[in-house]
C-alpha positions in Angstrom: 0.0 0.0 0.0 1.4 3.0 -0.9 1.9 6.0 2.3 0.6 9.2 1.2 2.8 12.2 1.4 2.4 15.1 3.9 0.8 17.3 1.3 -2.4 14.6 0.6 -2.5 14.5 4.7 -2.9 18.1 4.7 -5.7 18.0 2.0 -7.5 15.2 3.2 -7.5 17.1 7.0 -8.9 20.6 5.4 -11.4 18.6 3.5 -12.9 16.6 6.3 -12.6 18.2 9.7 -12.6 16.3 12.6 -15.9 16.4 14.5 -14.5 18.1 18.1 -14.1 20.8 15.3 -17.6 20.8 14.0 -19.0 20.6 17.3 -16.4 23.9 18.6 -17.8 25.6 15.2 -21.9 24.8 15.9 -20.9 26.3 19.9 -19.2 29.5 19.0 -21.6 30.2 16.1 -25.0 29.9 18.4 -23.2 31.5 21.8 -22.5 34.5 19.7 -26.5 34.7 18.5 -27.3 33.9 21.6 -24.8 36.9 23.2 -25.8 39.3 20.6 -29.5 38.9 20.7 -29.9 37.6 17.4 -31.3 34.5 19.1 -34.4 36.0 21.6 -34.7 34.7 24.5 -37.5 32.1 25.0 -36.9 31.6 20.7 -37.0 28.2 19.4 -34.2 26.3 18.9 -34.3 23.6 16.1 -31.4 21.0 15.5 -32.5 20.9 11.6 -33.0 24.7 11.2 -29.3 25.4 12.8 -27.7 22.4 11.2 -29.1 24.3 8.1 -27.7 27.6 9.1 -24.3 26.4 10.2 -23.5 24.2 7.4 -23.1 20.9 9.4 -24.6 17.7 10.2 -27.1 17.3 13.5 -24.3 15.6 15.2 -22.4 18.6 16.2 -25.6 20.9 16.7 -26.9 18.5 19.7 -22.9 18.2 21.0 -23.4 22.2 21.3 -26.6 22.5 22.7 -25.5 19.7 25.6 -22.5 22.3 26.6 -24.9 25.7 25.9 -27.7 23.9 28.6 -24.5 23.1 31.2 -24.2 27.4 30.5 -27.8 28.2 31.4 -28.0 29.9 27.6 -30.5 27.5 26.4 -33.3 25.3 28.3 -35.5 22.5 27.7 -39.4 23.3 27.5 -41.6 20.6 27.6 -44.0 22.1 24.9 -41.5 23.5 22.9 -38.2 21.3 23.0 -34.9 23.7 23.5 -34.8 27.5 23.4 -33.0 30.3 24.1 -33.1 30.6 28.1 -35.2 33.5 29.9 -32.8 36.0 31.8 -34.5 37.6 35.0 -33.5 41.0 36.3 -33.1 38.9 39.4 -30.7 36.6 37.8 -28.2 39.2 36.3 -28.9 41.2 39.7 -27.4 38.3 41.6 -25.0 37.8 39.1 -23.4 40.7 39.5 -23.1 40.3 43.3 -20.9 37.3 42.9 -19.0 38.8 39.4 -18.2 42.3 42.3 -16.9 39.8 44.4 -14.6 37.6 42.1 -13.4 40.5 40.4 -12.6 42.0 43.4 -10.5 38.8 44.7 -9.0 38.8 40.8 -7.8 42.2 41.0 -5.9 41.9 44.6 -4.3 38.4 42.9 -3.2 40.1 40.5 -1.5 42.8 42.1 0.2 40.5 43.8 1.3 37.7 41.7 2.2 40.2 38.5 5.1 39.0 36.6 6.9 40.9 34.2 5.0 38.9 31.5 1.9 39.8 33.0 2.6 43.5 33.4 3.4 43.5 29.0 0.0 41.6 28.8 -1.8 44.3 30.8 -0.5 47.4 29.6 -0.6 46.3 25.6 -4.7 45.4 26.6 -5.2 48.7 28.0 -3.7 51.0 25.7 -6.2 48.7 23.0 -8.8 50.0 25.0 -7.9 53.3 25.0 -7.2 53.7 21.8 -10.9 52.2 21.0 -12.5 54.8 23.1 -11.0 57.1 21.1 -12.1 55.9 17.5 -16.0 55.8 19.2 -15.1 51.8 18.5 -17.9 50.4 21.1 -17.6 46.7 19.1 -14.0 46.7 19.8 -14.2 48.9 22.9 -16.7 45.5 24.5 -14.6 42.6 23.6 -10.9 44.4 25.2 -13.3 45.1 28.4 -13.8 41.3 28.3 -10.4 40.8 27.2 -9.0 43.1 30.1 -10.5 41.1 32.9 -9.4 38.0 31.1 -5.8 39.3 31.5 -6.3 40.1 35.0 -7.6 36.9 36.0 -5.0 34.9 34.6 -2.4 36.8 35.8 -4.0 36.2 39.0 -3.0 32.6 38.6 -6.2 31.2 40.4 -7.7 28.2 38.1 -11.1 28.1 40.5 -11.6 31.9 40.1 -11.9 31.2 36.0 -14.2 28.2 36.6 -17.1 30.4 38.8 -16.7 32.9 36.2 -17.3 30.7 33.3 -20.7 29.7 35.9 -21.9 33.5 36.6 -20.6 35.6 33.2 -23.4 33.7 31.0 -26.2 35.1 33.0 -24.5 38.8 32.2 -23.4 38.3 28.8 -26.4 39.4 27.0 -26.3 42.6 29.2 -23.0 43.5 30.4 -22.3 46.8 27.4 -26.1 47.4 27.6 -25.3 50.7 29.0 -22.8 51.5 27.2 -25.5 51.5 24.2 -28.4 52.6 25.8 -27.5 54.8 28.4 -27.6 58.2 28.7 -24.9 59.5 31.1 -22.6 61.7 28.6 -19.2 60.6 27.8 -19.8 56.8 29.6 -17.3 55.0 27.2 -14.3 57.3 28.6 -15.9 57.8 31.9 -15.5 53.5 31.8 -12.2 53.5 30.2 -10.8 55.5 32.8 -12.6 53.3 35.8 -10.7 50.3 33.7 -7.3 52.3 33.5 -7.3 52.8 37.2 -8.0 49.3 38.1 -4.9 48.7 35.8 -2.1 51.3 36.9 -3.2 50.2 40.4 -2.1 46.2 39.7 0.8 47.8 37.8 1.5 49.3 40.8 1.0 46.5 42.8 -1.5 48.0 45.1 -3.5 45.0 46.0 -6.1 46.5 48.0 -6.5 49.8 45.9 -6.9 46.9 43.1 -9.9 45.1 44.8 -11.8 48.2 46.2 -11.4 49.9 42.2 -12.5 46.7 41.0 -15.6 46.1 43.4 -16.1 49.6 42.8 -16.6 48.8 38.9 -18.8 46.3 38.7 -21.1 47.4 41.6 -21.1 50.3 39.3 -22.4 48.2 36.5 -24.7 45.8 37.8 -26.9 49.1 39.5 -26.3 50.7 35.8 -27.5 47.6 33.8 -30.4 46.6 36.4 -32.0 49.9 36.4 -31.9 50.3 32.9 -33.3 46.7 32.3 -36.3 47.8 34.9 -37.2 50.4 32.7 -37.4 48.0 29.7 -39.0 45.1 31.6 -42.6 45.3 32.0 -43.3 45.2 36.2 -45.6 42.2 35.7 -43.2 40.3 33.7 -39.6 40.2 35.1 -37.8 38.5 32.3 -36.5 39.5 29.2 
């Protein structure tokens, strides 16, 4: 039998993708509706319709819908199979409490576990950030705010602070730069780009409890911001959106 060379390997691999990689497509494809309110909540979610849309089999749709339900972004309904999970006021309120908390632990980690490494990381991320506030990029502007407290955990060096975000930051997701779009304080982007920069030159500095108090500060900020603008959208008789 003859042993193909590397160059029909690489063919036959771009040709017929493993399935871990269909299944990590079909995820990151219906998160990101999901995130950006393409996908409603409480909206039907059918394996056919999204195998459709995707461009894959069934297979990998059901593989992403098992690890979306262990999120809390989608739900079983017993009348109408899986949809896009309901989001209470509640439920992002109570997020936020915990997300205050870690963030607060993250930051005082951070300040004290920075390595040189870390400090490159950190600095490059927020000069992004401030450079996006400046081109009015709000796109770009909300995934270096993710990206920033990305850095700052894992420079914190904690595993089990990643794996309750990864629990609690679904619940915000859909929320989290609602403010930032629909608010009406004047000049919030740089007003939040300089609460971020703060939090920053303070683990730079290596002030671990300045680090904690900014960044409890922050997101106690933001979870009063985002819950009293979602109360304003959010019929009183029905508290989920």
């Amino acid at each position: 039998m003859r042993t193909p060379d590397t160059n029909e390997l690489d063919t036959t691999t771009r040709r017929e993708p493993r399935e871990p990689d269909l299944a990590t497509r079909a995820y990151d494809g219906i998160r990101e509706a999901i995130l950006t309110m393409s996908f409603q909540p409480g909206q039907q979610l059918q394996e056919v319709a999204l195998a459709h849309w995707l461009g894959t089999s069934r297979t990998p749709v059901r593989e992403a819908i098992r690890r979306l339900q262990s999120e809390g972004l989608v739900e079983s309904s017993s009348s109408r199979g899986v949809v896009v999970a309901q989001v209470s006021i509640d439920d992002v309120e109570n997020a936020y409490l915990v997300i205050e908390v870690l963030e607060g632990l993250a930051g005082r980690l951070a300040a004290e576990r920075l390595t040189d490494e870390g400090a490159i990381g950190l600095r490059r991320v927020l000069d992004e950030l401030q450079h996006a506030a400046a081109a009015a990029d709000l796109e770009r502007w909300t995934q270096l705010d993710a990206e920033l407290h990305d850095t700052i955990r894992a420079i914190a060096a904690n595993p089990k602070l990643n794996q309750v975000a990864n629990l609690v930051y679904p619940v915000i997701e859909r929320v989290r730069s609602i403010y930032l779009r629909e608010g009406h304080e004047p000049d919030q982007v740089a007003i939040a780009t300089a609460d971020h920069c703060v939090i920053g030159e303070a683990i730079l500095a290596r002030d671990a409890t300045r680090a904690e108090a900014l960044s409890r500060q922050l997101f106690a900020k933001a979870g009063a911001d985002n819950v009293r603008l979602l109360k304003r959208w959010v019929s009183p008789l029905r508290r989920s959106f």
